[in-house]
SETORBA-900287 format. One record per residue (C-alpha): residue in three letters; x, y, z. Coordinates in steps of 0.1 Angstrom, whole numbers, padded with zeros to 4 digits, always signed. Layout:
% SETORBA-900287
ALAXYZ
...
This chain:
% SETORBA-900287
UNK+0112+0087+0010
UNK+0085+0070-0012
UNK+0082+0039-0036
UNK+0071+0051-0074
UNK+0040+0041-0085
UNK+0038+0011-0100
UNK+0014-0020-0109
UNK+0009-0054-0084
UNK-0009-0082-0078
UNK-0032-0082-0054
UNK-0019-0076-0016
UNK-0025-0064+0019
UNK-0010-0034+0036
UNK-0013-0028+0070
UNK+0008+0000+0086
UNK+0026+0001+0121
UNK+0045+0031+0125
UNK+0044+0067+0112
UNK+0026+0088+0087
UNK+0020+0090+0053
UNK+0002+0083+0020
UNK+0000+0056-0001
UNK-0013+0062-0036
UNK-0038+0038-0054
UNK-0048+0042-0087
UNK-0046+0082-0083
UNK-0062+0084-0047
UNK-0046+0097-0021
UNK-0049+0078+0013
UNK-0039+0094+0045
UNK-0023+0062+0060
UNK-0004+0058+0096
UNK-0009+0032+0128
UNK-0040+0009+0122
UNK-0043+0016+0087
UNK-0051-0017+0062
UNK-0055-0007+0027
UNK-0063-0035+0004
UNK-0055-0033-0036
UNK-0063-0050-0061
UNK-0050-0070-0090
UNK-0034-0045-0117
UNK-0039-0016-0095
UNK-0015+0014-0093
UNK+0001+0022-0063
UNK+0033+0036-0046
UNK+0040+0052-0010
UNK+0048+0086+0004
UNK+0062+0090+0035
UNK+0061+0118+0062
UNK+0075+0101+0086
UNK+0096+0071+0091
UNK+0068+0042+0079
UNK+0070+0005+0090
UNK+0044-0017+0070
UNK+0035-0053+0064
UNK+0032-0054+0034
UNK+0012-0092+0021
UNK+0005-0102-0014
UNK-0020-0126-0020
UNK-0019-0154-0049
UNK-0046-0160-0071
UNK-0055-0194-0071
UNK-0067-0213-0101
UNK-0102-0229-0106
């Protein structure tokens, strides 16, 4: 299973369970238990699975100054 690639605010993943890769801005990371991958505003990115993956997945508001 995956999630196309696709633009996002900025957000937090942290992974749980399994094995796979998540895809940001062309780079492939190798991502399972213990994994946080932080992206940034605008950046391209979607998930490949392996296995079954369970992920928090946290987006973070930009705040006005």
């Amino acid at each position: 299973q995956k999630i196309p690639i696709h633009p996002e605010g900025l957000a937090v993943y942290t992974f749980l369970e399994g094995k796979g890769w998540m895809i940001v801005d062309g780079e492939r990371l190798l991502v399972g238990p213990g994994a946080c991958v932080i992206t940034l505003a605008g950046a391209q990115r979607g998930i490949e699975a392996d296995t079954r993956l369970i992920f928090l997945a946290a987006r973070i508001s930009e705040l006005a100054h």
